[in-house]
N, CA, C and O atoms as CSV, one atom per row, in Angstrom:
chain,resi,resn,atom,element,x,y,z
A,1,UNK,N,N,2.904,33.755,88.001
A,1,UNK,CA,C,3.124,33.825,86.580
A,1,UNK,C,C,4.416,34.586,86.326
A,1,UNK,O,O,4.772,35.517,87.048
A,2,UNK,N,N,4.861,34.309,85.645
A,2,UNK,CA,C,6.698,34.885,85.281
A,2,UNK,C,C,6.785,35.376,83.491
A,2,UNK,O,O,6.749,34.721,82.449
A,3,UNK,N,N,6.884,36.506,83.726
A,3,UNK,CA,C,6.875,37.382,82.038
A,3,UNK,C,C,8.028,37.584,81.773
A,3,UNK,O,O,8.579,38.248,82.651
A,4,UNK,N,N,8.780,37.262,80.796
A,4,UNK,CA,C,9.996,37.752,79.747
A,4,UNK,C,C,9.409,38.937,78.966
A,4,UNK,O,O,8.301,38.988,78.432
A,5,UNK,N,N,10.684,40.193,79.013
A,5,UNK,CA,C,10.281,41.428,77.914
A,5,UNK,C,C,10.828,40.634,76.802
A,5,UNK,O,O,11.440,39.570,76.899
A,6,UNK,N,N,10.350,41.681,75.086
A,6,UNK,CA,C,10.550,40.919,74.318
A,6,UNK,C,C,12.194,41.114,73.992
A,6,UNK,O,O,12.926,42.007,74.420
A,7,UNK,N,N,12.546,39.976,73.084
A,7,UNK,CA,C,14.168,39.454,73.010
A,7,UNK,C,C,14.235,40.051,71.826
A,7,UNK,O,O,13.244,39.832,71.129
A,8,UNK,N,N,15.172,40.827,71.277
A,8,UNK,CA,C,15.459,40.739,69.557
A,8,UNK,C,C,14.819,41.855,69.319
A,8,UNK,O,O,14.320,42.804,69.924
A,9,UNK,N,N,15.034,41.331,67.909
A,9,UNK,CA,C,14.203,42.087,66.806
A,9,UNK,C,C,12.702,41.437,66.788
A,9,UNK,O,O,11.977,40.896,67.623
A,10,UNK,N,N,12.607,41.804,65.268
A,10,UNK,CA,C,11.331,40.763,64.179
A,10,UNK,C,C,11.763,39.907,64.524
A,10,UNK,O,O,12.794,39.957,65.195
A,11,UNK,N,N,11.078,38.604,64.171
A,11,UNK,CA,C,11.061,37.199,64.438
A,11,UNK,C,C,11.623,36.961,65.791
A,11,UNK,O,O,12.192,35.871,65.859
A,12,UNK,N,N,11.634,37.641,66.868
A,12,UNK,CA,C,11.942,36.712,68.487
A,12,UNK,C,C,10.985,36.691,69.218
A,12,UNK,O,O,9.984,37.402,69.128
A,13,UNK,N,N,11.201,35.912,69.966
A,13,UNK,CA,C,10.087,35.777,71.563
A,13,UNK,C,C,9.781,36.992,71.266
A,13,UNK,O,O,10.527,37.698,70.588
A,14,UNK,N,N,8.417,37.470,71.830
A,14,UNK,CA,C,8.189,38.382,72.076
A,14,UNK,C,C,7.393,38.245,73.676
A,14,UNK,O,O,6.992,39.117,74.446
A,15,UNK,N,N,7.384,37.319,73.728
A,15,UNK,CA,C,7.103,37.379,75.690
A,15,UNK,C,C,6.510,35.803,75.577
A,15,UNK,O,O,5.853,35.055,74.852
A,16,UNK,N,N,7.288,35.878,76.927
A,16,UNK,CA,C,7.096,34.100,77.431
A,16,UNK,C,C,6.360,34.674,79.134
A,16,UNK,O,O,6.677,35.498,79.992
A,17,UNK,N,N,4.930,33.383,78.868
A,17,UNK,CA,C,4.525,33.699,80.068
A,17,UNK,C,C,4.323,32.124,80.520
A,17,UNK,O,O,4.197,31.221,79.693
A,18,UNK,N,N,4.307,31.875,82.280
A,18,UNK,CA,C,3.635,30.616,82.690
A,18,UNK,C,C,2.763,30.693,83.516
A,18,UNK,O,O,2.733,31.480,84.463
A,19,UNK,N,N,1.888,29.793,83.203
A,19,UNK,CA,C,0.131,30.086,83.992
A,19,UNK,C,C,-0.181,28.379,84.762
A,19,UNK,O,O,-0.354,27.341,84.124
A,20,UNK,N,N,-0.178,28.471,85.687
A,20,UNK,CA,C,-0.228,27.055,86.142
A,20,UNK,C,C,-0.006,26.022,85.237
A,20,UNK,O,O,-0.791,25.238,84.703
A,21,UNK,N,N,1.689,26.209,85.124
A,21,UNK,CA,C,2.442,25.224,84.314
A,21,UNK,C,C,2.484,25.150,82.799
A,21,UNK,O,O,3.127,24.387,82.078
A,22,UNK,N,N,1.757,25.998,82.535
A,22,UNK,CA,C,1.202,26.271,80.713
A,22,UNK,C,C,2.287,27.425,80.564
A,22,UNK,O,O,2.320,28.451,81.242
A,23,UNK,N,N,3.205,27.050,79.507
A,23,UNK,CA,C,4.237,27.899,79.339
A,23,UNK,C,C,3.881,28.669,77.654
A,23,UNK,O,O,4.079,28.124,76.568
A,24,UNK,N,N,3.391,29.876,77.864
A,24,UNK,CA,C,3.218,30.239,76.594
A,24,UNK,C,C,4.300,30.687,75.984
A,24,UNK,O,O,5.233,31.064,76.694
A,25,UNK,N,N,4.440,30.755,74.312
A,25,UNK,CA,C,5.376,31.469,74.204
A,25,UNK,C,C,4.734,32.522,72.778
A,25,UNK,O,O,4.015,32.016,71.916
A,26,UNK,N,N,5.152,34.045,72.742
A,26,UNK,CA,C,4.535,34.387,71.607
A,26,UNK,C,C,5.820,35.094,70.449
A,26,UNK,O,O,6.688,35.949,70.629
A,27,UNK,N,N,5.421,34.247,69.214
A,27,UNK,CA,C,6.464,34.992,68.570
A,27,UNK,C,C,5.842,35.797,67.520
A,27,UNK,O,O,4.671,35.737,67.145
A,28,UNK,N,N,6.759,36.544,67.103
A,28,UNK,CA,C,6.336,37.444,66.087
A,28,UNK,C,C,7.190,37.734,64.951
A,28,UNK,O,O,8.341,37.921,65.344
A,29,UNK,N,N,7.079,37.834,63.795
A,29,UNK,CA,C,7.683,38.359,62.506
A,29,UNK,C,C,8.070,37.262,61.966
A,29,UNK,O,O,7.267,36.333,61.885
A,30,UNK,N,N,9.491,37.120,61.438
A,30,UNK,CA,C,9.770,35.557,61.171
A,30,UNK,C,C,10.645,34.714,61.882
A,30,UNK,O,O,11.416,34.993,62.801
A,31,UNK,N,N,10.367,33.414,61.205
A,31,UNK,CA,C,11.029,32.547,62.224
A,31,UNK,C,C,11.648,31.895,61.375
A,31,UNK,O,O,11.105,31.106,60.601
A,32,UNK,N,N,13.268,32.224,61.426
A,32,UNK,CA,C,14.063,31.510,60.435
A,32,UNK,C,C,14.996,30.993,61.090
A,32,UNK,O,O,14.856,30.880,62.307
A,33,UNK,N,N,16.129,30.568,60.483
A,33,UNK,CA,C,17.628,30.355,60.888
A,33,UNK,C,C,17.593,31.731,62.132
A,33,UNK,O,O,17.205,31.535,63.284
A,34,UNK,N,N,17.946,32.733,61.762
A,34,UNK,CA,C,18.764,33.695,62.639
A,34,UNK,C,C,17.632,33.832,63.704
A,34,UNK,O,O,18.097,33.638,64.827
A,35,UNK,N,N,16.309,34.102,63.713
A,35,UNK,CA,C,15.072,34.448,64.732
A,35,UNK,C,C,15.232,33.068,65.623
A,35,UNK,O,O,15.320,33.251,66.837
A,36,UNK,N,N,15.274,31.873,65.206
A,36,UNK,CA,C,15.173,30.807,65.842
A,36,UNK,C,C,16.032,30.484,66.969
A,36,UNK,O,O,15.884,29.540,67.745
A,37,UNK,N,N,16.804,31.231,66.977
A,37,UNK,CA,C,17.866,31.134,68.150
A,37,UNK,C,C,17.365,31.591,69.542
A,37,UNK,O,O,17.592,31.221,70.694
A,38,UNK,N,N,16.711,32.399,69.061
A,38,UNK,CA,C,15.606,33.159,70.486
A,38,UNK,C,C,14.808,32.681,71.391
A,38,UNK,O,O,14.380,33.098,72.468
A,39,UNK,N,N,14.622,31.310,70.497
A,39,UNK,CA,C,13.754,30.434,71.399
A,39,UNK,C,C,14.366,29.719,72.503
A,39,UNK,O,O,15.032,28.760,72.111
A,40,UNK,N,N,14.353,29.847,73.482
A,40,UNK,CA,C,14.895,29.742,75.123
A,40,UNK,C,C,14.361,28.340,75.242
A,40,UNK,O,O,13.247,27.908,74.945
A,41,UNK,N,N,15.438,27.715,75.757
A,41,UNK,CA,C,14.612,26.360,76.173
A,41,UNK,C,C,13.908,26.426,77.588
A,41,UNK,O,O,13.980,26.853,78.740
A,42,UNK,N,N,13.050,25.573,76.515
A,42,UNK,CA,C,11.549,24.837,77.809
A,42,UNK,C,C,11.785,24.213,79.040
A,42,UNK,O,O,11.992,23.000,79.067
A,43,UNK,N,N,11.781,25.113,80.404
A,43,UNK,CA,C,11.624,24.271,81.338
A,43,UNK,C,C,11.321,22.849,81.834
A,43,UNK,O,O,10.114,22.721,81.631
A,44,UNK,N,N,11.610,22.146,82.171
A,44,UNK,CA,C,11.028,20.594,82.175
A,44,UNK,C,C,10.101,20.467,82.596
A,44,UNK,O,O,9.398,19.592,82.090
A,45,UNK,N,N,9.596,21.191,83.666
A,45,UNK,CA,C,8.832,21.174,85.111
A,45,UNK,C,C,7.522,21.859,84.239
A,45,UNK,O,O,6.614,22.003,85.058
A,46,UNK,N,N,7.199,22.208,83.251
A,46,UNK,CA,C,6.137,22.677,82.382
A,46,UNK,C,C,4.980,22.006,82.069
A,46,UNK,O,O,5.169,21.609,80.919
A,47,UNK,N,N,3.953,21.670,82.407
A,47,UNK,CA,C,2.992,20.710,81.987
A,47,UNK,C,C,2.336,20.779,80.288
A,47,UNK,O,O,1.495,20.114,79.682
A,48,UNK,N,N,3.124,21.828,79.972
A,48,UNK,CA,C,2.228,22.322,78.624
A,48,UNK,C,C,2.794,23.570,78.071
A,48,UNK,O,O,2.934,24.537,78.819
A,49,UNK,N,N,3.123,23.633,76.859
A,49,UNK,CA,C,3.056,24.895,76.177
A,49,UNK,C,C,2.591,24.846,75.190
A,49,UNK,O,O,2.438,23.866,74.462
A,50,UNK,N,N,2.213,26.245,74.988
A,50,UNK,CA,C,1.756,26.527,73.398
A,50,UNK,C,C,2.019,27.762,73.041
A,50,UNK,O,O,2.117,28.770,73.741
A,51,UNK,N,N,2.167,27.566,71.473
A,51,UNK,CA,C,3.071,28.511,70.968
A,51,UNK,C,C,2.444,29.527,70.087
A,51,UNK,O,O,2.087,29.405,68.915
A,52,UNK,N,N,2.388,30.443,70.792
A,52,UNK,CA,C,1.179,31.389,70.075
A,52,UNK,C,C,2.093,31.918,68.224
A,52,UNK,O,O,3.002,32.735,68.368
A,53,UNK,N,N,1.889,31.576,67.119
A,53,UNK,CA,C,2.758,31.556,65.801
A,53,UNK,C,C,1.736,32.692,65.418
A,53,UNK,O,O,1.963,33.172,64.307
A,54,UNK,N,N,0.401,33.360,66.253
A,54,UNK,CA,C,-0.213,34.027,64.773
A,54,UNK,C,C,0.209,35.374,64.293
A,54,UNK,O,O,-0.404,36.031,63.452
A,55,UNK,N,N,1.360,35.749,64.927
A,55,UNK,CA,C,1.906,37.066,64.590
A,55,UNK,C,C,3.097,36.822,63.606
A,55,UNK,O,O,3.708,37.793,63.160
A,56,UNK,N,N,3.450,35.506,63.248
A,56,UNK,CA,C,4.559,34.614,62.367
A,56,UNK,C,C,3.980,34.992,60.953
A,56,UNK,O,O,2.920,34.571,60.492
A,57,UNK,N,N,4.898,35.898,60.317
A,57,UNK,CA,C,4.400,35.877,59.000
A,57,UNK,C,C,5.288,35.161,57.827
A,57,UNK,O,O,5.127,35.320,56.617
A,58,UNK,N,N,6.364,34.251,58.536
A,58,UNK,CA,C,6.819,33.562,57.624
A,58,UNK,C,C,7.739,32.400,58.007
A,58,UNK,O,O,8.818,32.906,58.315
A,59,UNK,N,N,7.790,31.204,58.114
A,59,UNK,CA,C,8.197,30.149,58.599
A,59,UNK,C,C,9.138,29.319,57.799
A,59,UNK,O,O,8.756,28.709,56.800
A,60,UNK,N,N,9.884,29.302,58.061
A,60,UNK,CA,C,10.999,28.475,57.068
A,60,UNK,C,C,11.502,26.979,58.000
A,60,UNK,O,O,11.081,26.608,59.096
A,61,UNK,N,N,12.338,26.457,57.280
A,61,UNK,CA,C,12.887,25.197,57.708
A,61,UNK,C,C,13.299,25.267,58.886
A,61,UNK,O,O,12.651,24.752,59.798
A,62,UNK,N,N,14.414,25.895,59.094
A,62,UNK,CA,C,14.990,26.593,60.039
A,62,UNK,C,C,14.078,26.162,61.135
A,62,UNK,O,O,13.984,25.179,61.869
A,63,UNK,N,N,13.085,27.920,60.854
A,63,UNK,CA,C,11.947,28.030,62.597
A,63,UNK,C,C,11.109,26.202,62.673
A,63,UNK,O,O,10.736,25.613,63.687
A,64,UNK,N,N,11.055,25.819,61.517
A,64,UNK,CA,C,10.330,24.433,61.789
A,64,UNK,C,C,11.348,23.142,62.522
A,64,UNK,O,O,10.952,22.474,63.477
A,65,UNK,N,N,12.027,23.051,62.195
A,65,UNK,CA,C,13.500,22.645,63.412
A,65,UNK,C,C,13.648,22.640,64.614
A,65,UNK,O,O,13.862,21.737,65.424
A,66,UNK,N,N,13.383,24.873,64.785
A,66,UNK,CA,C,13.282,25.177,65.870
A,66,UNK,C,C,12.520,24.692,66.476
A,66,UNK,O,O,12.837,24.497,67.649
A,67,UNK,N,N,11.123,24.240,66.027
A,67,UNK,CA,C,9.810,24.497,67.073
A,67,UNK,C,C,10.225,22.690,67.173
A,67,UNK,O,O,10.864,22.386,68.180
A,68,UNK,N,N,10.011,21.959,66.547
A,68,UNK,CA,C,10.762,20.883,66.798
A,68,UNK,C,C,11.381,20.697,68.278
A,68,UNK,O,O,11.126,19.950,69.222
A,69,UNK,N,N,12.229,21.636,68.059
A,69,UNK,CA,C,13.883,20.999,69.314
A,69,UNK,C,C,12.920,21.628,70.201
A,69,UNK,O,O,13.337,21.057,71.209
A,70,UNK,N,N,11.681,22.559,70.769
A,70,UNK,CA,C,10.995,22.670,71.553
A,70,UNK,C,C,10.331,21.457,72.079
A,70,UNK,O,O,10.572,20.939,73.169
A,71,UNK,N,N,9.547,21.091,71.279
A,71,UNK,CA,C,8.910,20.008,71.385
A,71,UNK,C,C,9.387,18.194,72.047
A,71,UNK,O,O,8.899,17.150,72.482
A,72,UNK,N,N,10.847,18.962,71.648
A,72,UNK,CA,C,11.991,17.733,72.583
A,72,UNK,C,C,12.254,17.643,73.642
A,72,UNK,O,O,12.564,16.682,74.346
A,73,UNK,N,N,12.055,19.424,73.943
A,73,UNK,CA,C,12.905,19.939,74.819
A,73,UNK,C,C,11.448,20.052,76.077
A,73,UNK,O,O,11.717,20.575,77.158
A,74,UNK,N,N,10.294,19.649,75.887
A,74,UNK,CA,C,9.470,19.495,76.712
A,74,UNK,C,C,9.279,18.119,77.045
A,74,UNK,O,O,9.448,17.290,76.150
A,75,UNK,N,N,8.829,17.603,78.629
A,75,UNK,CA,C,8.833,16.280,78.650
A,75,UNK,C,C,7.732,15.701,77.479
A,75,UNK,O,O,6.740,16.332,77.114
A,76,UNK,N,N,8.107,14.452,77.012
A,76,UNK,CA,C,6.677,13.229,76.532
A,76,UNK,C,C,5.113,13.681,77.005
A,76,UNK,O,O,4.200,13.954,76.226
A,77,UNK,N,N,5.052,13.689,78.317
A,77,UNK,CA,C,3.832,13.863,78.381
A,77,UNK,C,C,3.318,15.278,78.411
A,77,UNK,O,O,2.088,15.299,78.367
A,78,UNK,N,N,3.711,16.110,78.454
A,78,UNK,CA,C,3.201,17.592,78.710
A,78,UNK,C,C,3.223,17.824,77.060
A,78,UNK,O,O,4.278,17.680,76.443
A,79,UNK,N,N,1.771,18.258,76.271
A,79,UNK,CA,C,1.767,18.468,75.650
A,79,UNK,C,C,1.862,20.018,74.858
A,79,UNK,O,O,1.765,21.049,75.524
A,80,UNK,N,N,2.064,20.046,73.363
A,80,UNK,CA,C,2.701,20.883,72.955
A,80,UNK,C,C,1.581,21.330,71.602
A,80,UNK,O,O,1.229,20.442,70.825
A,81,UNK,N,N,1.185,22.469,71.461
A,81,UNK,CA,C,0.125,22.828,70.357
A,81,UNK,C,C,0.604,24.583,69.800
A,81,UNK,O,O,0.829,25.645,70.380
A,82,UNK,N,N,0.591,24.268,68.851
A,82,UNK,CA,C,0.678,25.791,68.213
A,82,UNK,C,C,-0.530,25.949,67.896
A,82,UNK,O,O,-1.512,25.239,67.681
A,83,UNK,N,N,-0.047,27.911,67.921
A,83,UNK,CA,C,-1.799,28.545,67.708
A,83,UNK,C,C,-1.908,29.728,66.618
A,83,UNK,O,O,-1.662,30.898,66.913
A,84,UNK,N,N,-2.290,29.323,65.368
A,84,UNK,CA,C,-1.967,29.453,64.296
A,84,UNK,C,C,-2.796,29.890,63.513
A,84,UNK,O,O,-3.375,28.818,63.340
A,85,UNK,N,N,-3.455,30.732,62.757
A,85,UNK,CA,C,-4.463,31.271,61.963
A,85,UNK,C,C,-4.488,31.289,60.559
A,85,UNK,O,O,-5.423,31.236,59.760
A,86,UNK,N,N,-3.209,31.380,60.413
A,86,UNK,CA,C,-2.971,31.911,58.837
A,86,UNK,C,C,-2.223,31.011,58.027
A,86,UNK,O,O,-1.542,30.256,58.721
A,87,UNK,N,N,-2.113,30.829,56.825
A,87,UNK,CA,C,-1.403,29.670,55.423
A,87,UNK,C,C,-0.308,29.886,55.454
A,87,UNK,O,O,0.364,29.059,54.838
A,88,UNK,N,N,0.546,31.139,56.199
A,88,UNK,CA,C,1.870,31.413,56.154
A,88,UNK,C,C,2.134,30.400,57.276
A,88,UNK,O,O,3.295,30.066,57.039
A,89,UNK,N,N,1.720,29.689,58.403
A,89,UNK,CA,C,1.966,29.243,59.650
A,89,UNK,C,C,1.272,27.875,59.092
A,89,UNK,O,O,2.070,26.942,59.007
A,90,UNK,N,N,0.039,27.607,58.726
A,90,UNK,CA,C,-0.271,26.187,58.712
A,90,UNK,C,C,0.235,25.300,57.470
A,90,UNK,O,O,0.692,24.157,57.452
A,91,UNK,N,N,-0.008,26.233,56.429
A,91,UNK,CA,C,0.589,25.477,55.585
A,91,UNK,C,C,1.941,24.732,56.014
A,91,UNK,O,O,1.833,23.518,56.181
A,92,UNK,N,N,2.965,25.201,56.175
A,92,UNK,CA,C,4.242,24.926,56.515
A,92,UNK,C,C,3.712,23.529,57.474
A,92,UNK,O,O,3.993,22.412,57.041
A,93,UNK,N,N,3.079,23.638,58.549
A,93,UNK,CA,C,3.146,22.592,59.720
A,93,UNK,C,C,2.414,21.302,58.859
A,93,UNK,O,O,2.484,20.164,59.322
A,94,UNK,N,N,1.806,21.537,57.752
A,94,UNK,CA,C,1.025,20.504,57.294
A,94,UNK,C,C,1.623,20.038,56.269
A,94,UNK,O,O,1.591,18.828,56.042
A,95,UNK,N,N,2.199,20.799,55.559
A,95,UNK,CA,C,3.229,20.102,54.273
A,95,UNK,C,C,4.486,19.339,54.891
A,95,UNK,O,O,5.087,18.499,54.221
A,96,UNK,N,N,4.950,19.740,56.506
A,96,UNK,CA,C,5.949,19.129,56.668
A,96,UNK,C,C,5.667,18.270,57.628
A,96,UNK,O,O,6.593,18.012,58.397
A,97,UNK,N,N,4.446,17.649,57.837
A,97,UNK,CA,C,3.893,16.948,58.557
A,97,UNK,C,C,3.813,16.419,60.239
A,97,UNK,O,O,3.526,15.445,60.935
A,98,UNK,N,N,4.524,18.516,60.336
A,98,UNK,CA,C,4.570,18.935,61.621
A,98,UNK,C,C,3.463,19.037,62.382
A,98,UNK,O,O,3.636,18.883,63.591
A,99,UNK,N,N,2.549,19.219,62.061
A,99,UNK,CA,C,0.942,19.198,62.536
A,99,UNK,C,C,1.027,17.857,63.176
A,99,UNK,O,O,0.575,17.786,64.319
A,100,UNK,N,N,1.447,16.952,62.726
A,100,UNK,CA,C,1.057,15.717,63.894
A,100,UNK,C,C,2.024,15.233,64.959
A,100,UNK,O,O,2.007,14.209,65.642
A,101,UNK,N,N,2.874,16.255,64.913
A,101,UNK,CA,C,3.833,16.221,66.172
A,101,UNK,C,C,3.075,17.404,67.042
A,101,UNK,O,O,2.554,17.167,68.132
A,102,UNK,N,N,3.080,18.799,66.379
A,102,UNK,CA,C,2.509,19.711,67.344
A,102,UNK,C,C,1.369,19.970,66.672
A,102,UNK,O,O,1.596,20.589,65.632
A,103,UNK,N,N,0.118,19.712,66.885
A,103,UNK,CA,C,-1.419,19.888,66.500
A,103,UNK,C,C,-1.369,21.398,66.463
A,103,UNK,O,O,-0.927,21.969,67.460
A,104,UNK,N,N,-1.870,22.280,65.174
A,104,UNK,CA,C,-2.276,23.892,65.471
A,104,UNK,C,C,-3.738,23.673,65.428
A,104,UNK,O,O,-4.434,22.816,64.881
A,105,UNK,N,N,-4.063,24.958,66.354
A,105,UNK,CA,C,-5.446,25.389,66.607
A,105,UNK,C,C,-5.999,26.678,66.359
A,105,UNK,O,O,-5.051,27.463,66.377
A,106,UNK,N,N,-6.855,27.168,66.179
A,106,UNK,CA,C,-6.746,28.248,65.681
A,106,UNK,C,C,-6.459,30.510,66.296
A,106,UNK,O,O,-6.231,31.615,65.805
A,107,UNK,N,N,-6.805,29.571,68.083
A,107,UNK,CA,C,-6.833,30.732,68.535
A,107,UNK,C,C,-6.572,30.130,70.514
A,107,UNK,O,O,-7.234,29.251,71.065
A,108,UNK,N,N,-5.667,30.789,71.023
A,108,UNK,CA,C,-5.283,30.553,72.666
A,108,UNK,C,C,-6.845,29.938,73.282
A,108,UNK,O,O,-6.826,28.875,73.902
A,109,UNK,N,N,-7.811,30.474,73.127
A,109,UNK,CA,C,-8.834,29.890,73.475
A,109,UNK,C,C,-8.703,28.018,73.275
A,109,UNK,O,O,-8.672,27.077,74.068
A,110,UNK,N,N,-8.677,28.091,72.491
A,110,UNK,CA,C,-8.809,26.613,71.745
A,110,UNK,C,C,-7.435,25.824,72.296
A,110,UNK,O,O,-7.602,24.704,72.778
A,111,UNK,N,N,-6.197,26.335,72.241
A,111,UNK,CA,C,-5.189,25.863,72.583
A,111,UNK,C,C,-5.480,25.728,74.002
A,111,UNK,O,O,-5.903,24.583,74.166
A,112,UNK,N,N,-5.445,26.471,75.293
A,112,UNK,CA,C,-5.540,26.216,76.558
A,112,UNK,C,C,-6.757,25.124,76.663
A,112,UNK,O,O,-6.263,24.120,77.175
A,113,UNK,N,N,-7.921,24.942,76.432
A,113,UNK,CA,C,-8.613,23.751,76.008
A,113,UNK,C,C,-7.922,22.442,75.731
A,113,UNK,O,O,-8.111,21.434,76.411
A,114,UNK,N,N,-7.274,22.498,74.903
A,114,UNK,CA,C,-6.473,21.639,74.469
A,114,UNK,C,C,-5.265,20.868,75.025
A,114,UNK,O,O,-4.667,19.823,74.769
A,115,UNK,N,N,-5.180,22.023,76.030
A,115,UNK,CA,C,-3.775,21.587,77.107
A,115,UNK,C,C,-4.228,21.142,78.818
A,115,UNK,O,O,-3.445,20.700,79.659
A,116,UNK,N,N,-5.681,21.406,79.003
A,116,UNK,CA,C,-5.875,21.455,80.057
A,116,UNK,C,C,-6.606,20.472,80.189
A,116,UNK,O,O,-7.055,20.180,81.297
């Protein structure tokens, strides 16, 4: 397993881990234009990530872009799920009809389920 300390301020990675190919990533504060840059691209060789958002207390266009060019940036088949609790995080994925590119769930439990 391979740990990143956290990057930044508010809104960056705050630690990227990989667990037999499940590349987590956890962010925290917001995720805008300037936070979004933090996001490190996704290994190819990854069977799966998910993006732990529930420490995200505010999501703009921007971080929705961002999580996007993640979602590119992982192969087709290795799937991709955010893990999301709160209206500051789902709303956004559901009004912009990001939820059906990256499905949120409500808690890592549910997400590793989901990936495995």
């Amino acid at each position: 397993m391979a740990d990143r300390e956290p990057v930044g301020a508010v809104g960056a990675v705050v630690a990227e881990t990989t667990d037999r190919g499940i590349r987590v990533l956890t962010i925290r504060g917001t995720l805008d234009l300037t936070s979004s840059i933090h996001l490190s691209p996704v290994d190819a060789s990854v069977r799966a990530v998910l993006l732990d958002l529930t420490g995200v207390d505010f999501l703009s266009s921007a971080g929705i872009a961002a999580l996007i060019r993640v979602r590119n940036e992982v192969p087709p088949r290795a799937p991709v799920v955010a893990i999301a609790d709160h209206q500051e995080v789902v709303r956004p994925f559901e009004l912009s009809g990001l939820d059906r590119l990256i499905p949120v769930v409500p808690d890592l439990e549910a997400g590793r389920r989901r990936v495995e």
